[in-house]
N, C-alpha and C positions, 0 to 999 in steps of 0.2 A: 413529487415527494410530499407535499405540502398540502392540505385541504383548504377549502376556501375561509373556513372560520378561522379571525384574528387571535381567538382566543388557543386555538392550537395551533395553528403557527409558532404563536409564540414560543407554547411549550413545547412544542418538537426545533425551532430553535435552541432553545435553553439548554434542551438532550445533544442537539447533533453538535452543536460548535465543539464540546469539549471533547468528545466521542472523535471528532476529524481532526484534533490539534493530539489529540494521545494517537493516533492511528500515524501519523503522517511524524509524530516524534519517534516514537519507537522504533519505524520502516528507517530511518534516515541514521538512529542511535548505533540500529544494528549493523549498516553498512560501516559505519565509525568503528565499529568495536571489531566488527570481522577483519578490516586493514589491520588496524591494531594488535590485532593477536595474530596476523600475517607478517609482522613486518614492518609495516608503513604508520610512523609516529604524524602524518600528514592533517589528519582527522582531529586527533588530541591535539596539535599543536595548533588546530584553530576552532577549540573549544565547542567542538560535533556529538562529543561522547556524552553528552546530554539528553535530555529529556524534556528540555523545559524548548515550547515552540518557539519561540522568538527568536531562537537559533537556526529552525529548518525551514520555515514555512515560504513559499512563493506565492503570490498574492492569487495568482488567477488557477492553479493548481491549488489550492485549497478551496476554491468557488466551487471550482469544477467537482471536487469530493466531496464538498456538502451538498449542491443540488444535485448532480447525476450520482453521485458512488463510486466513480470513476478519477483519479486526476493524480498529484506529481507533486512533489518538495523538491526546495533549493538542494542540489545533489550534494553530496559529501566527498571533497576534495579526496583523491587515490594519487599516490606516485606511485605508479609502478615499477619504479629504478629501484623501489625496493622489496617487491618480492623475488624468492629464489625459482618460482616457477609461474611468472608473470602472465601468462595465459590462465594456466592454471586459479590462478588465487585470484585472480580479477573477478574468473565466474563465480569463486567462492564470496566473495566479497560481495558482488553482484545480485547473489539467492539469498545469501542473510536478509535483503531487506524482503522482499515476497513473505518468506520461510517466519519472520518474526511478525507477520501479519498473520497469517494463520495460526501461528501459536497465540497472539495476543486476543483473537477471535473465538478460541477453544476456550479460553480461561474466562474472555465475559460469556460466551454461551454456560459454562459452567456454571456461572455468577446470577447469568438469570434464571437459570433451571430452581437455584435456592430461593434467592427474590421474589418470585412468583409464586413459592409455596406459599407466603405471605400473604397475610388479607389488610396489613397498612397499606395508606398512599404513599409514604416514603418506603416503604419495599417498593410498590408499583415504580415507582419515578426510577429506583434503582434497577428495577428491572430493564425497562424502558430503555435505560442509558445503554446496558451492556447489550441489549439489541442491537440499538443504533450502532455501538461503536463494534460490534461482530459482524454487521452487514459494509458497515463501511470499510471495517479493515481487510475482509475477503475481497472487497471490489479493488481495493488500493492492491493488494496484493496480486489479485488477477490482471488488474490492465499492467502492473508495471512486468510481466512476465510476457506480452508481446513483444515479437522479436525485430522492432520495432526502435534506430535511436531517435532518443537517448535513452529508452526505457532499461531497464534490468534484464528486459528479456534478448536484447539485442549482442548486448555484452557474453551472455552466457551460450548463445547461438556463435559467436565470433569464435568462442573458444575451441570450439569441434570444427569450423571451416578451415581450410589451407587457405595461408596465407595471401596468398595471389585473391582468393573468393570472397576475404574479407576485404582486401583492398579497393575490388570491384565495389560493392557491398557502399563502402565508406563513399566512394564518389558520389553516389546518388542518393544519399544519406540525408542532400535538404529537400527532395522531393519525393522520397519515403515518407517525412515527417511531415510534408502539408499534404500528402493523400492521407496522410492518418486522420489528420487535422478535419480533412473534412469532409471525411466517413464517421468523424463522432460527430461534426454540426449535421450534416444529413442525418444524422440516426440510423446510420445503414449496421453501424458494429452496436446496437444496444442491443437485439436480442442474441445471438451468441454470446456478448460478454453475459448477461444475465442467465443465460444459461447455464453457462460455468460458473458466475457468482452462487446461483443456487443450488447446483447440484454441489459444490465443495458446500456449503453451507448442509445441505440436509448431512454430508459427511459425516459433519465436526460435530454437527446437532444429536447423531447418532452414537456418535463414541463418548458424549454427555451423559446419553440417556436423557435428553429432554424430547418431548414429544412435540411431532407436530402437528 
């Protein structure tokens, strides 16, 4: 991610940290707000329906999305005791956060299509950011839809299996997650996710009309 001059670093620092704290607020806002309009006062009652990071962030899931593009927030408490079709609304619950990445990634690709019409350095910086934070919310959004716990994507997968399959499923649930674990330290899942990361990207970049 990073080039070897300190001088950009820095500023691709300065770009990405705020870019992965709005990316990984809004993913975790939305799981908050989807229980909530399902039902489950779980989320509001321990002050999730926020925005402001210091409420969602995980320390090594946010490393991991600023250097790879790829990583995870402190999840957003669900009781399912209280929705009326608790399989059902869990996956709902579940795709708000993916679903609120992509939309948050359309609106800065948007943001920089105008930006860059620009010939300031503070358009450029602004442009810059809502790149960043468009490449990194497509990636937040892509990896947490492997079907894969605890991710998003495993929950929504659970919801279509009969029960007996998800039970299975759940037993082997801690050694699912360190094969995951260490197919991302091998690098074995970086080009397929990147694959998917760019082709949604060329998508969104298309329904903008910005050029690539």
């Amino acid at each position: 991610m990073f080039s070897g001059n300190w001088n950009d670093i820095l500023i691709e620092l300065l770009i990405s940290i705020p870019a992965v704290l709005l990316c990984l607020s809004v993913h975790e806002a939305a799981h908050g707000f989807a229980a909530n309009a399902l039902g489950d006062p779980t989320a509001k009652n321990a002050g999730r329906l926020t925005l402001d990071p210091i409420h969602h962030l995980d320390p090594i899931g946010t490393i991991c999305l600023l250097l790879f593009h790829v990583g995870w927030a402190k999840p957003v408490p669900v009781d399912v005791r209280y929705f009326k079709k608790p399989r059902r609304d869990i996956a709902l619950v579940s795709l708000a956060g993916p679903l609120s990445n992509f939309l948050l990634a359309l609106i800065a690709l948007f943001l920089q299509r105008i930006f860059m019409s620009g010939n300031s350095t503070i358009l450029l910086a602004l442009g810059l950011f809502c790149y960043s934070t468009a490449v990194m919310s497509i990636g937040l959004g892509v990896f947490n839809l492997i079907p894969v716990p605890p991710l998003d994507g495993s929950k929504i997968l659970f919801s279509f299996l009969p029960y007996q399959a998800e039970f299975k499923f759940a037993r082997y649930q801690q050694y699912i997650q360190f094969g995951l674990l260490i197919l991302l330290l091998l690098g074995v899942l970086d080009t397929p996710i990147n694959v998917v990361i760019n082709f949604v990207y060329r998508i969104l970049s298309a329904v903008v009309g910005l050029v690539l």
